[in-house]
GUDRENDREN-393175 format. One record per residue (C-alpha): y, x negated, z; residue in one letter. Coordinates in steps of 0.05 Angstrom, whole numbers, plus 5000, padded with zeros to 4 digits. Example, Ala and Ser with C-alpha at 12.3 -4.5 7.8 and 13.67 -1.06 7.14 Angstrom:
2
491047545156a497947275143s
END
This chain:
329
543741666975x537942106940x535641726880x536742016810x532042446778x531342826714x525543286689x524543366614x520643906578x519644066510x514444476472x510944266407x511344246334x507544706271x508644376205x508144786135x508344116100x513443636053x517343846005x517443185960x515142495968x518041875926x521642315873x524042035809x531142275834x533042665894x531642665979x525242385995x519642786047x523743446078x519543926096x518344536140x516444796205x518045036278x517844906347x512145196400x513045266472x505445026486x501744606488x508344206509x510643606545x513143466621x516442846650x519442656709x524442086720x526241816795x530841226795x526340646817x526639946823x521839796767x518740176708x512440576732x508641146703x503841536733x499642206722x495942466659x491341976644x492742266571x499542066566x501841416621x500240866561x503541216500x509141396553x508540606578x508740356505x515140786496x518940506549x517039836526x519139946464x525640216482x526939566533x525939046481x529839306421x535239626470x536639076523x543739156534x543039956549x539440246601x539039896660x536340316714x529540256718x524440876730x518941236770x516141586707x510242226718x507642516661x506243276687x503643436611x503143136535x501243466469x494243266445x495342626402x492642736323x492643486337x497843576277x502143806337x507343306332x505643016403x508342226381x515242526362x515742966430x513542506475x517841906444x524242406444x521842666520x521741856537x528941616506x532242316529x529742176603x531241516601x538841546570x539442126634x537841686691x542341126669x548941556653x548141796575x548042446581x551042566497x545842026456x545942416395x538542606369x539142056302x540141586365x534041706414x530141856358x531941136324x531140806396x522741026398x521540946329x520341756306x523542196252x521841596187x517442146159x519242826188x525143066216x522143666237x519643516302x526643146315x531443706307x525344236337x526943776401x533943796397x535144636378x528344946381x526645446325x525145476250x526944756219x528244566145x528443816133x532043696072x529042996071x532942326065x536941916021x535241276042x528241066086x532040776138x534141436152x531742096184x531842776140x538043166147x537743866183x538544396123x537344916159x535545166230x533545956250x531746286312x525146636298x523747326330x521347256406x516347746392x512247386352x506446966373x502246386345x495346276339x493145516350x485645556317x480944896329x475444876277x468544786303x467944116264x473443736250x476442946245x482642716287x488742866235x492642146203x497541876235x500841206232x497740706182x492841156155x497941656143x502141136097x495840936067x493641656047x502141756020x500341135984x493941315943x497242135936x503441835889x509142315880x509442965893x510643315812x517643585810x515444285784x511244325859x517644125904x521144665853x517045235879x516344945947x523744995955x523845585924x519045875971x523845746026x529445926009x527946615971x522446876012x520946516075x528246416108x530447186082x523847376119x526247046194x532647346181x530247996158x525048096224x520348176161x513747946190x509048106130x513147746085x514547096121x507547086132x505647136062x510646636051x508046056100x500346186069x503446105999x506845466016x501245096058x496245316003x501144965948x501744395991x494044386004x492744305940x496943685924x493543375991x487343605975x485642905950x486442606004x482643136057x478243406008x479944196021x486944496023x486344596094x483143996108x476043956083x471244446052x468344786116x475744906143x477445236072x471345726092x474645856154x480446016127x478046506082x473946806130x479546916180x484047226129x478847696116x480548026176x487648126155x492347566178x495447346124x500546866157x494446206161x496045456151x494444856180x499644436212x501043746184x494543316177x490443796222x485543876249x489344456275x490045156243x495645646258x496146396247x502646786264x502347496299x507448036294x506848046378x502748046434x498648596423x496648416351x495647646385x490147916425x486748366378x486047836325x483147336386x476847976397x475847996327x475247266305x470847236380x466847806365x466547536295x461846916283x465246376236x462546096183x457945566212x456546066268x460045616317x465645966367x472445866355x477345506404x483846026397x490545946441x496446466437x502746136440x510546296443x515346056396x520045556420x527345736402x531245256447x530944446454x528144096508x530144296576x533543776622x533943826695x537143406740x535143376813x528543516803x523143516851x518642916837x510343116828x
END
């Protein structure tokens, strides 16, 4: 009898940023984003007699560390043991959501192999430890799409899904790496940095969530390109500025601020940067405009005269994809 296997793929995550943090009243973090098909995250499970992982050097230990983790708070669950290749992980501190993926990819593939095949998301997210912050990245894995975290009632809890929207297949993302720029927080220096910020004002999470639901979810629904762009700079700048503090420019620091400006310049309005950073994002209407924004910024010297590192990418408007049977690397 053919051992079990199960492949599991899922894209990565762009996040506009919270919409409240330790409020006097009210849901606590939220926030905004969606779900990219690249760069993304492959793994392949074979029933083995022991836990192994092999393959991208970039991802075995996170994916080893996962497993672990899952073995010694889950002991009763989960018995068979796996043959675990990592084909392909999200650059860690990339602001790309790679932990979340990954940690999802890991407790999905897992739960298939040994027989759970209907772990609801609250579940395999609890098992590896994702979601306290952002819920984003947890439901992007589960649906796909546009994601609006309405945050959580209690901190033992992930956000609950407000909203989810399939965004137009024609449009395309630009993932922008600044020339010069520091890994983006994660972890302990993220609750450190939450720590020294304080609250986010009521009269910001007012026009954040305004922001969303007057102009940028109309705009998905609407096909209106122009506007939901204008709406995703206007809410990362707003954001920005709160943070801003803490990274010392509203899109990170003062040279990525530049670039920014300088990119918008050229006419792309849609521009953020996606949770922490380093990483900047600009939407296009499709492929065509993709590419003629890529020979313009090229063509183009930055700032600091330093290229740019530019990747078109789909948007993701399905979850992860499980296979079963699948052909071990």
């Amino acid at each position: 009898m053919m051992p079990r296997q199960v492949s599991v793929t899922t894209g990565a995550r762009l996040h506009f940023g919270p919409l409240s943090y330790r409020p006097d009243s009210g849901r606590h973090f939220g926030g905004v984003g969606l779900m990219i098909d690249q760069p993304g995250v492959q793994l392949t499970f074979t029933e083995h007699d022991s836990d192994q992982v092999t393959g991208d050097s970039a991802g075995v230990e996170r994916v080893r560390q996962f497993v672990s983790r899952i073995r010694e708070s889950h002991p009763s669950i989960l018995a068979t043991r796996c043959r675990i290749h990592v084909e392909s992980v999200v650059p860690s501190h990339s602001g790309l959501g790679s932990g979340t993926q990954l940690g999802l990819a890991v407790a999905r593939g897992l739960a298939e192999v040994d027989g759970e095949t209907d772990v609801p998301i609250a579940a395999l997210a609890e098992r590896v430890g994702r979601g306290l912050r952002s819920a984003v990245g947890v439901y992007g894995f589960e649906s796909g799409g546009l994601i609006v975290d309405a945050g959580q009632n209690d901190s033992d809890d992930i956000g609950a899904l407000a909203c989810r929207l399939a965004v137009p297949d024609e449009w395309r993302v630009l993932l922008i790496t600044p020339p010069i720029s520091d890994d983006g927080l994660s972890g302990a220096e993220e609750e450190q940095a939450f720590a020294q910020l304080g609250s986010i004002p009521l009269s910001l999470t007012n026009e954040l969530s305004r922001l969303v639901l007057t102009e940028l979810l109309p705009a998905v629904i609407a096909d209106d390109f122009d506007s939901f762009s204008e709406a995703v700079y206007e809410y990362g700048s707003r954001v920005g500025q709160f943070f801003s503090r803490i990274q010392g420019g509203i899109f990170g620091n003062p040279a990525t601020d530049t670039l920014v400006e300088h990119i918008r310049q050229h006419g792309i309005t849609g521009i953020g940067q996606t949770s922490w950073g380093p990483t900047l994002f600009a939407f296009a209407a499709d492929d065509a405009q993709a590419n003629t924004i890529v020979t313009a910024l090229q063509s183009t010297p930055s700032p600091d005269s330093s290229p740019l590192h530019i990747q078109i990418v789909s948007l993701r408007n399905h979850g992860a994809t499980i296979n079963h049977n699948a052909s071990t690397l």
